[in-house]
KEGUSE-963998 format. One line per 2 residues: for each residue x, y negated, z of N, C-alpha, C. Coordinates in nm, 2 decimals, decimal comma. Atoms other than C-alpha are relative to their C-alpha. Layout:
X:Y:Z:X:Y:Z:X:Y:Z | ...;
end
This chain:
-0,14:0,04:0,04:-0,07:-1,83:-1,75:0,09:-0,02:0,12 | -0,07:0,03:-0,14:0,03:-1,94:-1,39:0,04:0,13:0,07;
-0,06:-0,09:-0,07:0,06:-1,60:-1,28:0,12:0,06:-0,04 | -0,11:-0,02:0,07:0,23:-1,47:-1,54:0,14:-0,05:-0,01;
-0,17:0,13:0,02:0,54:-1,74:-1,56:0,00:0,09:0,17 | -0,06:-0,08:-0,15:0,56:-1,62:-1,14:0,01:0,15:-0,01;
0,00:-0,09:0,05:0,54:-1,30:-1,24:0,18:0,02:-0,08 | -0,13:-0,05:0,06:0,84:-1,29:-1,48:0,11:-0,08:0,02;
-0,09:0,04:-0,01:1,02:-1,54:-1,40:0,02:-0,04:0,21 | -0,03:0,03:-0,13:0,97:-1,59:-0,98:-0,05:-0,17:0,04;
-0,04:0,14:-0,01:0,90:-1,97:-1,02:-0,17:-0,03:0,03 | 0,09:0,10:-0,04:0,60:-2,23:-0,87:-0,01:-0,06:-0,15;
0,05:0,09:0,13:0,46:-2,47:-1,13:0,12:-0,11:0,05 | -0,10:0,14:-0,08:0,70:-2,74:-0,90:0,13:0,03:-0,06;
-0,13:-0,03:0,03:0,99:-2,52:-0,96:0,01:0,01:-0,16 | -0,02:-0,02:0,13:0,97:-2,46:-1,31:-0,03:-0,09:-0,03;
0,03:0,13:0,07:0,88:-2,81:-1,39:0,18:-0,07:0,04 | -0,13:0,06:-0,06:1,21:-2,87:-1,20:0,09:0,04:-0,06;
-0,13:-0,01:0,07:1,43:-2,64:-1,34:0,05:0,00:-0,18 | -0,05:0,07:0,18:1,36:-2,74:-1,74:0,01:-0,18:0,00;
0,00:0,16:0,01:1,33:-3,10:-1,61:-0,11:-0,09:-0,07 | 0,11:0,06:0,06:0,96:-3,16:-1,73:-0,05:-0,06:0,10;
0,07:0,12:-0,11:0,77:-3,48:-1,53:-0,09:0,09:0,04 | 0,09:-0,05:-0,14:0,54:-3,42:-1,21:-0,16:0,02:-0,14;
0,11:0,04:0,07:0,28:-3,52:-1,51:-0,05:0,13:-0,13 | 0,02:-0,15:0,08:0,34:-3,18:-1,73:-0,09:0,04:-0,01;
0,12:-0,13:-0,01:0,01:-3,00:-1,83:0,04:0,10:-0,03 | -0,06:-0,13:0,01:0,11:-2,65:-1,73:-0,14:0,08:-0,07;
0,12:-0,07:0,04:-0,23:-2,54:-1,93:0,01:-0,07:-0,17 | 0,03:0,07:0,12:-0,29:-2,66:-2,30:-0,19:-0,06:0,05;
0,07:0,14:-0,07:-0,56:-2,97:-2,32:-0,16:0,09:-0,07 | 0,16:-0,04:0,05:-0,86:-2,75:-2,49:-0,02:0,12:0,07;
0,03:-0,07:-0,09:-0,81:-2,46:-2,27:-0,06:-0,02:0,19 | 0,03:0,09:-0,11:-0,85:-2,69:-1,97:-0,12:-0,08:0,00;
0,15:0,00:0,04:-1,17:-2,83:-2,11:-0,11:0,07:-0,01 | 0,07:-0,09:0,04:-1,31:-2,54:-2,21:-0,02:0,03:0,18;
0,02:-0,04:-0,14:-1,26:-2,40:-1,82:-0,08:-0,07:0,09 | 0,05:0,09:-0,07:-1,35:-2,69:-1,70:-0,18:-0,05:-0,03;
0,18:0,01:0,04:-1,73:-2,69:-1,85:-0,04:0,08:0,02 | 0,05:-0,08:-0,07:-1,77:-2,35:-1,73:-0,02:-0,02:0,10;
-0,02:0,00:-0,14:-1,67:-2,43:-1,41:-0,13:-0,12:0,03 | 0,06:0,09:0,03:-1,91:-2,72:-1,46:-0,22:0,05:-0,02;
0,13:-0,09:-0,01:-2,19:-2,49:-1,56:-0,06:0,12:0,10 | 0,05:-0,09:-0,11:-2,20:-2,26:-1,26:0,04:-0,10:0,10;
0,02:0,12:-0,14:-2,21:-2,58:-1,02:0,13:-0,02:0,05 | -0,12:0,02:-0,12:-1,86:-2,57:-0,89:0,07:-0,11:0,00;
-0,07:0,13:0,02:-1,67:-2,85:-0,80:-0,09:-0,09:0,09 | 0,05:0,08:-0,03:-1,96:-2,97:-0,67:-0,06:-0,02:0,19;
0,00:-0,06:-0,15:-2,02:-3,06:-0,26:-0,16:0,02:0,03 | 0,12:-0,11:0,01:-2,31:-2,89:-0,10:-0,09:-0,16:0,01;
0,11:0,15:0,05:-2,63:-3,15:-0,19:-0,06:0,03:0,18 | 0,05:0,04:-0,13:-2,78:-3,32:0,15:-0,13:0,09:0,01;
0,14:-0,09:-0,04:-3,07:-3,14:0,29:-0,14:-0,11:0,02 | 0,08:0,09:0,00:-3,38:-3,36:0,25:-0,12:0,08:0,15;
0,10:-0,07:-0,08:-3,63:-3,32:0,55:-0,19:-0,04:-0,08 | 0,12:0,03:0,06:-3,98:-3,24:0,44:-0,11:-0,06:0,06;
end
């Protein structure tokens, strides 16, 4: 979605929040496509920092 809006219209998430006058707090994503990503992302480990290295 984020590319696309820069794409046709030229605009940041900052600026286009700026120039319809939507708060810093706007979800530029809908709230079950952002879930949904977010448990993928969740299922192939990412997000996550690298685990300590235990000595054997």
């Amino acid at each position: 979605m984020r590319q696309g809006r820069r794409r046709a219209r030229g605009a940041s998430p900052e600026r286009y929040r700026e120039k319809w006058g939507l708060p810093l707090a706007y979800l530029m994503a809908a709230a079950a496509y952002a879930a949904q990503r977010s448990e993928l992302a969740k299922l192939h480990g990412l997000g996550r920092r690298a685990a300590a290295k235990t000595a054997a």
